[in-house]
N, C-alpha and C positions, 0 to 999 in steps of 0.2 A: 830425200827421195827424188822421184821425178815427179816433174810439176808441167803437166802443156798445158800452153794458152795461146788466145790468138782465134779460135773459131768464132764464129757466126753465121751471120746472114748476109749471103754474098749473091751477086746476077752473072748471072750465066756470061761469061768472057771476061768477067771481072779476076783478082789476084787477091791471096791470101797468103799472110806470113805465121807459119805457126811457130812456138817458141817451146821449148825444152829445157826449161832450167834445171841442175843436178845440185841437189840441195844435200848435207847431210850424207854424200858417199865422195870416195875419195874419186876427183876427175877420171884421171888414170886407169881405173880398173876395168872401165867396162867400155865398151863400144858402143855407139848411141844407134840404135833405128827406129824409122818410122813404118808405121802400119797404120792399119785402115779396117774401118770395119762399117760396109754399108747393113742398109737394114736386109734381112733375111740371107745375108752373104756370110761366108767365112771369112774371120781377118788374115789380111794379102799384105805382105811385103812391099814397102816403099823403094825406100831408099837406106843404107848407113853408111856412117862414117865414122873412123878409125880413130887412134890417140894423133894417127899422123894425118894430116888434109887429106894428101896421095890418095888415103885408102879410103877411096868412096864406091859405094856400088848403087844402082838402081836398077828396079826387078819388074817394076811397072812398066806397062806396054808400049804407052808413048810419054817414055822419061825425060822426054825436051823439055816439058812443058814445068816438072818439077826439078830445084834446085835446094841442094840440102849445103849445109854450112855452120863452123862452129867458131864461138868465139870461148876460147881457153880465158880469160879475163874475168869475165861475164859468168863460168862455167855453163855456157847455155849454146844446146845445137838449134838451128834453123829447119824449118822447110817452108824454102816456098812455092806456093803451087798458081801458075797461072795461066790464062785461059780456061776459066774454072767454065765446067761443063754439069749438069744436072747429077750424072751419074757419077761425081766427084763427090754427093754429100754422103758424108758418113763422119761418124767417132770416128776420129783421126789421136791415134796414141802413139807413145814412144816409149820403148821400150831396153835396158839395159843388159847388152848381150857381154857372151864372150868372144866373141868372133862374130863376125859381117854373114848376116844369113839372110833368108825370107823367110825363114823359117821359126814361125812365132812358140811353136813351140821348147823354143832355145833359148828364150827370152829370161832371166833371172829378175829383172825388174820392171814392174809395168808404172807406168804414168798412168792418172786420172783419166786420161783421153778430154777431147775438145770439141762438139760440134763444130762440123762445118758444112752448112745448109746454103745449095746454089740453087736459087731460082730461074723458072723458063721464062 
């Protein structure tokens, strides 16, 4: 299934690499995204990427700061997120689409999700 890791306890301007490993499904089938889910928020759209690099998309408002990435070897996508700001902490999940969405309700497979907690 999917497996993120990588969260914690991070300072405010600091950098976080979350990880998504695909365990147990075939690479190929699904498209990877990340989502986010702060407390008393609805989970919002990251970022995904595709079977090809090419097809990446980010949905988040200032997507500079996040950078998503896969390695096929590994079978594991990235995000990394930096210039971590307070209102960055949330369950950070990944999720196993058919297509490149924000749209979490499209999502066929969820990850665990990962805290990731930024202090002021």
């Amino acid at each position: 299934q999917l497996q993120a890791s990588g969260g914690g306890l991070v300072k405010t301007g600091g950098s976080v690499k979350l990880s998504c490993a695909v365990r147990g499904m075939i690479w190929d089938d699904y498209v990877i995204g990340w989502f986010r889910q702060a407390p008393g928020k609805q989970r919002e759209g990251i970022s995904c990427m595709g079977v090809d690099s090419w097809n990446t998309e980010y949905y988040i408002s200032d997507k500079e700061r996040f950078i998503i990435a896969r390695d096929d070897a590994k079978m594991t996508v990235y995000l990394h997120v930096n210039s971590l700001k307070p209102e960055d902490t949330a369950v950070y999940y990944c999720a196993g689409l058919i297509r490149c969405t924000s749209n979490s309700a499209e999502a066929r497979k969820w990850g665990r999700g990962t805290l990731v907690t930024v202090s002021s």
